[in-house]
Each structure stands twice: as structure tokens, then as C-alpha cells.
N, C-alpha and C positions, 0 to 999 in steps of 0.2 A: 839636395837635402841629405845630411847626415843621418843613416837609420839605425836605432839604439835597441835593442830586446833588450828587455829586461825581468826581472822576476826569482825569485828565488834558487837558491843552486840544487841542481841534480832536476829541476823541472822539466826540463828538454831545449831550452836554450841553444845549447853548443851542436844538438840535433839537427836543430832547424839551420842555425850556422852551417853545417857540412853541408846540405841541400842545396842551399844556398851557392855553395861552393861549387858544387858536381854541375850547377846545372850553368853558371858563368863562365866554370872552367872547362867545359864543354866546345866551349867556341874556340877557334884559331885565334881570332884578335883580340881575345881580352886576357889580361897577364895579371894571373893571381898573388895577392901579398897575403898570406897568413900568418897570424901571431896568436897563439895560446897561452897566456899566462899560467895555467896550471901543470905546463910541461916545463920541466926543470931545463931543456936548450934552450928555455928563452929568457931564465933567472936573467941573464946580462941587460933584458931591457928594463931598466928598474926606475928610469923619468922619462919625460918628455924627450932629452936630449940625445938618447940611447933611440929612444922608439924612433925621432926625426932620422938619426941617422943611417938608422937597419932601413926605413922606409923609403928613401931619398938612395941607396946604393942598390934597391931590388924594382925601382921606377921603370918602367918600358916605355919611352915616348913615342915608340912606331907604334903602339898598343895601348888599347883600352885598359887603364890598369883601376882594381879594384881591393882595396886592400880590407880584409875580416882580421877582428879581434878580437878573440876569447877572453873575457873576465876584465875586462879595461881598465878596472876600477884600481886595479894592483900594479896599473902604472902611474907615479908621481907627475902633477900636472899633464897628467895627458891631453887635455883641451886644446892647449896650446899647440901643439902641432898637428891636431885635428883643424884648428882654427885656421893654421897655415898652408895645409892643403886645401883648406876649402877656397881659400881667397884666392890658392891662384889655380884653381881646376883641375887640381893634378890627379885626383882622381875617386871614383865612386868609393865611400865607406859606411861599411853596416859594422858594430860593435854591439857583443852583448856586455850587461851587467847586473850583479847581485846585491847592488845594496841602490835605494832609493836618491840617497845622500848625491848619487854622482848627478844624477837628474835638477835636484832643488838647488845646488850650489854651483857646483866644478861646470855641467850645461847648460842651464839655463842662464848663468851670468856670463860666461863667453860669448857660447852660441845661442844667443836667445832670436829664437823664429828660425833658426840653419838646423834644428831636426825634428823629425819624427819618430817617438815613442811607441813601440808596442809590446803590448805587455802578457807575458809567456805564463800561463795558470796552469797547475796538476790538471790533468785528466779530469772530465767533469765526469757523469752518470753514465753517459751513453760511452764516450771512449773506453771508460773504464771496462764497461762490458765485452766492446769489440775488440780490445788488449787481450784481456782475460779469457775470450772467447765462452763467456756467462749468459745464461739465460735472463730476463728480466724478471727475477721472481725474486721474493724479499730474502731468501736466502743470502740473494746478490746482492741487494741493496745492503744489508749489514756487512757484507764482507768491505762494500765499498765504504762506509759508516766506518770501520774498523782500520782498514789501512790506507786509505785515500787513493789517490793518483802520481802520485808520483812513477811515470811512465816503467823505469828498472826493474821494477818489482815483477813485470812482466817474464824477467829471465830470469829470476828468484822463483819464482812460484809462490804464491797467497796462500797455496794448500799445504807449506810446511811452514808454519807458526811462527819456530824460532827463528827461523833464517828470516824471515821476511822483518819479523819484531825486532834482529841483530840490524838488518840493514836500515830501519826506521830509525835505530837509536845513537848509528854512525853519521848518519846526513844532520840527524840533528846537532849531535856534539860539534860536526864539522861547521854546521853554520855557527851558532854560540860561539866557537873557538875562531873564526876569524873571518865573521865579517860583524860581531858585535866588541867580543873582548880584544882580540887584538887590534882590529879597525880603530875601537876606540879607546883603546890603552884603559881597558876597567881595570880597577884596583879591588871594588868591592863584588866580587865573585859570590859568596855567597847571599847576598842581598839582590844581587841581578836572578838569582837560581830561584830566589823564595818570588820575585816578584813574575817571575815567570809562569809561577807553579800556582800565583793567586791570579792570577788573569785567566788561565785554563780551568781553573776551577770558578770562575766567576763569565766563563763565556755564554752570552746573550743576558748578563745584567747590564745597566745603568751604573757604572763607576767614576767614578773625579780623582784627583791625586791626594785631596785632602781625604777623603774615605780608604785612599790604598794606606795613607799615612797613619791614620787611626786604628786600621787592621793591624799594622807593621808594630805600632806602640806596644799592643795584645800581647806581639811575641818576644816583646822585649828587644824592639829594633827601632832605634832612633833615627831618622832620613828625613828629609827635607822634602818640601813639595817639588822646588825645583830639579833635584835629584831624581825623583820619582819622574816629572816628566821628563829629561833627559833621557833614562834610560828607556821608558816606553815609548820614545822616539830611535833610538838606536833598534828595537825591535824592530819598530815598523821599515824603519832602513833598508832593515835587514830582510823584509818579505816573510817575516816569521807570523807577525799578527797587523792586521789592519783595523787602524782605526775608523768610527763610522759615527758621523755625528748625530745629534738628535736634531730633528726638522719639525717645524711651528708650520702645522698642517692652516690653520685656519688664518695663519698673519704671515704666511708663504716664504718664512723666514730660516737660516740654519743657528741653533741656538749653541751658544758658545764653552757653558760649562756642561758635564757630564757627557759620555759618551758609553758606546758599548765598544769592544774589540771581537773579533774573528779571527781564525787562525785560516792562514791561507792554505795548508793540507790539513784534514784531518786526519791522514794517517801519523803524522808528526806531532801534532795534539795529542796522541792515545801516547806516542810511543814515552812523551811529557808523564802523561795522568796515569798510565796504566788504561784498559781495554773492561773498561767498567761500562758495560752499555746498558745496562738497568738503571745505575745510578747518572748515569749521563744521556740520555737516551734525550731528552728534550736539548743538552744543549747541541747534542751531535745532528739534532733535523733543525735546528737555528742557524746552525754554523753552513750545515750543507746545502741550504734554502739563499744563503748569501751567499757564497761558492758560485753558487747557478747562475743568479740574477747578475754578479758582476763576469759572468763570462758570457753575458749574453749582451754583452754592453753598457749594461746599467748603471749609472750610478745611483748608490744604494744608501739611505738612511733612515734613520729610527725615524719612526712618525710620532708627533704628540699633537694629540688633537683635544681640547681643553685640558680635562684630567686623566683622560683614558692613553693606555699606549698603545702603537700599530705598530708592531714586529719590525715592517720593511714599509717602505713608500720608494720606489724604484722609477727613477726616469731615464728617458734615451730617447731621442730628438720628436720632442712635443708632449710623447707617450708617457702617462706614468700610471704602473698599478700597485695596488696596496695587496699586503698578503700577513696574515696571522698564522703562526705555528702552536702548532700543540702536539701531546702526543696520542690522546687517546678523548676523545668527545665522548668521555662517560660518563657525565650526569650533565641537567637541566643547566645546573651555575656555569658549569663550561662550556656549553654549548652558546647561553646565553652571552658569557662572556666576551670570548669568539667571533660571533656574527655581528654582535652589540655594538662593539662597537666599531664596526667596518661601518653597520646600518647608520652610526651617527654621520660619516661623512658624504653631505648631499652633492655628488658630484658623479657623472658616467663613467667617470674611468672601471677599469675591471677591477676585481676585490676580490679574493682567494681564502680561505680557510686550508691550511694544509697540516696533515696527521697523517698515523699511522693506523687508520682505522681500517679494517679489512676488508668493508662494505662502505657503500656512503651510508650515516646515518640519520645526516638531515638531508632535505629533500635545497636545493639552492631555493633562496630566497634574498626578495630583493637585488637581484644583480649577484650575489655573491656566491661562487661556484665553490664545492668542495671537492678537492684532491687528496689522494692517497700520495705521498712522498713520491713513489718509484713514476708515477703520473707528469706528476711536476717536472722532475727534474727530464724525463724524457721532453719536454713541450719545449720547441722555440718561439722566443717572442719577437 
């Protein structure tokens, strides 16, 4: 099996690659091939035909040979001489990638069932802290709220602002600049920038492309539906935002228009929105509530259960629990709210309430446990 990481760039990907590396290249019998595309000695392999041939002249047949490839995706039909090693055994390959696209097209139609996917996320709550070497107190929790995971940031320091806000806003241009607009040859730059900038301000709504279309009209910008999802496809590619569908709780079904989107760091969200955490403060415990549950395995979707909405409805092999966010259970309608309607769905699975509340202020009832954020996110499920 062909092993692929994948995941957004600067996540720790080419990390985990070196490891990888140290610990095969370790042995006497195994003969390591490395290729980095983001190192300009490797500019010359620019297709499939270049890659075969660098790979086929550094072969070791007395040897276990094992060949890693950083960033794959920036090689022209790459598959194809992945496809040709594989058929005649020549030898073990792990490749990372940064955009989704190599997976759904260029892998899955060559090698469809010849690999296995895993999939590389920022820092959750808990690494965040043992990086940072943080206490678990909400001081920490907003600093992780503010600049995410993205592992580097570590030898930046969190504690100097600008440097860390300068390096949030170079990873993001870097992704924007080539692995959406030059990847996909965008012409309309400023329409991809507005459409970016309404997804982050619209993170944990319910949107469709004919409502991103209607917003767009407002500002005097004509676009097409198709347009629209085009390019919030090219995002998601790109591990910038994932999309999350809505799920028919009661008819066990995934419903096909409307959806919510998440950003896959939130330190790259802020560095998008700006570091507004009064004014964003609920979508930044939505967004990091989905963060959690999809690095704990989960696959994760809006719940709709008649007319009411459930935040998340999260499953992984059999398990599934439901959990509603909020920021503050300060009056009766919210609380009501909240528990209301988890209490409508008659089934054992677990059911969460999560806020930023300092204390609990309802006592659990019916099955449904209340969490403080910093809580949550420390729990494995």
C-alpha cells in the first residue's frame, strides 16, 4: 500500500516525513529515495517522466529501497510512476500532499484501493499546551482560540504578537497563492478574497451558494452559482476550510443542499478576520469543537432533527454523540434552548452542551452532560 499524508501546508506533514525517514534510514538494508518538491535541487522533476527517471537511477536491488516525497502534488502526473512501482514491487512509498484534489482525482482513479490516507491536523488543545509548555487555564485556551496549531509557532513564540500574527499571515498567503490561485489558474482574485472573507465571517452558519450569490449581488458582484462552488471547492482542496453537511437526524439520512464550513486552523481564520474574540467568540468554540471531534476520528455533521438544529452529531465506528455549543448559558431561553433540543432526541448516545461558562450552571439532566470548552477539548473519545 501506497501511504499519502496529507493536510494542509506548514501542519507538520514533511515532520512526520523526516521521522519517518530517520527511522528506515536507520537500517543497513533499506536504501532511502527522497524527493522534496519545495527545494529548488529538485525544480528538474517537473512530471512523471523526470520523477521515473531520478527514481529508476537511485534503485538499490540488493536493498530494501523506500522512496518519500514531499509535496507530490507539484509533480505532473505523478500517479503514473507511483502506479509503475507499485505493479512491479519495486519499492515501499509514503508521499505527503497539500491539496485534497490529488486524493479525489489523480489517486483514487489510478490507484483506487493501492493506498492509504492519513490525514495530518494543526495541533489540537492538549498538544497545543505541551508545545507551548501552557498551563490549562482559559488564559491558554484563548491564546489557542487566537492562534491555533500550527506546530512552528512554537519557535516564534505566541508571547510576541506581531511575529506570530506576521507568520499566520505568510502561511496563509502562501497557501491562497499556490495551491488555490496558481493550482487553479484563478483569474478572479478579488472575488475568491471576498468569498473567503464571507465564509469566515459566516463560520458555524448554514450557507448554499445561491445565498453566498445573493450576499455577492449586495456588493455589487455578479457570480454564478457554479462559480461559487468551484471555488469553495478549490478552498476545501486546499485544507483551508472543510465543508460539513447537514444530517436528517430522525430519517438517518445526509441532506444535500446547505451546509456549514470550518476552517481547518484557527489561527489562520483570525489571521483572515482579524483577532476579534468578543465579536467571534461563538464562532471560534464551533469551529474548535469541530477541530476536536474530527481529530479524534469522527466524522462530523450538522444535525437536523425536525426544525430544531444540533451543532454536531459526530460518529466513529458505531459511536455517535451529539454536542451543542454556546457561549455563555445566561438566561432561561438559552439554556432552554441548548438542552431542548438534545432532550428531543430519544436515543442513548451521549449529548453535550459545551460553553464558556466558569462553573456548571445547570446541573446534567436527562443524559446530557455540561462542559466548560478547556474540558471538552482535553477528553478522548
Amino acid at each position: 500500500m501506497i501511504i499519502v499524508l496529507t493536510g494542509q501546508r506548514r501542519v507538520g506533514k514533511s515532520c512526520i516525513l523526516q521521522q519517518l525517514i530517520q527511522e528506515t534510514g536507520s537500517k543497513q538494508q533499506n536504501n532511502i529515495i527522497y524527493i522534496n518538491k519545495e527545494k529548488t535541487e529538485f525544480d528538474f522533476i517537473k512530471s512523471h517522466k523526470e520523477l521515473t527517471l531520478y527514481v529508476n537511477e537511485h534503485l538499490d536491488h540488493t536493498k530494501e529501497n523506500y522512496l518519500f516525497i514531499d509535496e507530490i502534488q507539484e509533480i505532473i502526473e505523478f500517479e503514473r510512476t507511483l502506479r509503475s512501482l507499485q505493479a512491479d514491487d519495486e519499492c515501499n512509498i509514503i508521499v505527503t500532499g497539500s491539496n485534497a484534489k490529488m486524493l479525489s482525482s489523480e489517486l483514487s482513479t489510478i490507484l483506487s484501493g493501492r493506498y492509504m490516507e492519513f490525514h495530518i491536523q494543526s495541533l489540537n488543545y492538549k498538544e497545543f499546551l505541551e508545545f507551548h509548555q501552557l498551563e490549562d487555564i482559559d488564559s491558554s485556551l484563548m491564546k489557542y482560540l487566537t492562534y491555533g496549531g500550527l506546530p512552528q509557532l512554537y519557535r516564534i513564540g505566541i508571547e510576541n504578537q506581531d511575529l506570530a500574527q506576521d507568520y499566520l499571515h505568510n502561511i496563509y498567503n502562501t497557501i491562497i497563492l499556490k495551491d488555490v490561485i496558481a493550482r487553479e489558474q484563478i483569474r478572479n482574485v478579488p472575488f475568491l478574497e471576498n468569498l473567503i472573507s464571507f465564509i469566515s465571517d459566516s463560520t458555524g452558519k448554514i450557507i448554499s451558494a445561491s445565498s453566498i450569490g445573493k450576499y455577492m449581488k449586495t456588493q455589487q458582484i455578479e457570480v454564478t452559482t457554479t462559480v461559487i462552488l468551484n471555488y469553495l471547492a478549490y478552498f476545501c482542496n486546499a485544507f483551508i476550510i472543510n465543508k460539513v453537511p447537514r444530517y436528517d437526524i430522525h430519517g438517518k439520512r445526509l441532506l444535500e443542499s446547505s451546509e456549514k464550513y470550518y476552517f481547518e486552523d484557527l489561527g489562520l481564520r483570525n489571521a483572515l478576520t482579524g483577532s476579534n474574540q468578543i465579536g467571534d467568540i461563538e464562532k471560534l468554540i464551533e469551529n474548535a469543537i469541530y477541530l476536536h471531534l474530527k481529530s479524534q476520528g469522527f466524522t462530523v455533521s450538522v444535525g437536523q432533527f425536525r426544525q430544531m438544529e444540533i451543532d454536531f452529531v459526530a460518529k466513529k465506528n458505531g459511536q455517535t454523540i451529539y454536542v451543542q455549543a454556546t457561549y455563555l448559558l445566561a438566561s432561561e431561553d438559552t439554556i432552554e434552548r441548548e438542552f431542548g433540543n438534545l432532550q428531543l432526541i430519544k436515543d442513548n448516545y451521549p449529548k453535550y452542551v459545551i460553553s464558556l461558562d466558569p462553573f456548571h450552571k445547570v446541573n446534567d439532566r436527562e443524559g446530557i452532560t455540561q462542559l466548560h470548552l478547556r474540558e471538552f477539548l482535553r477528553r478522548d473519545f
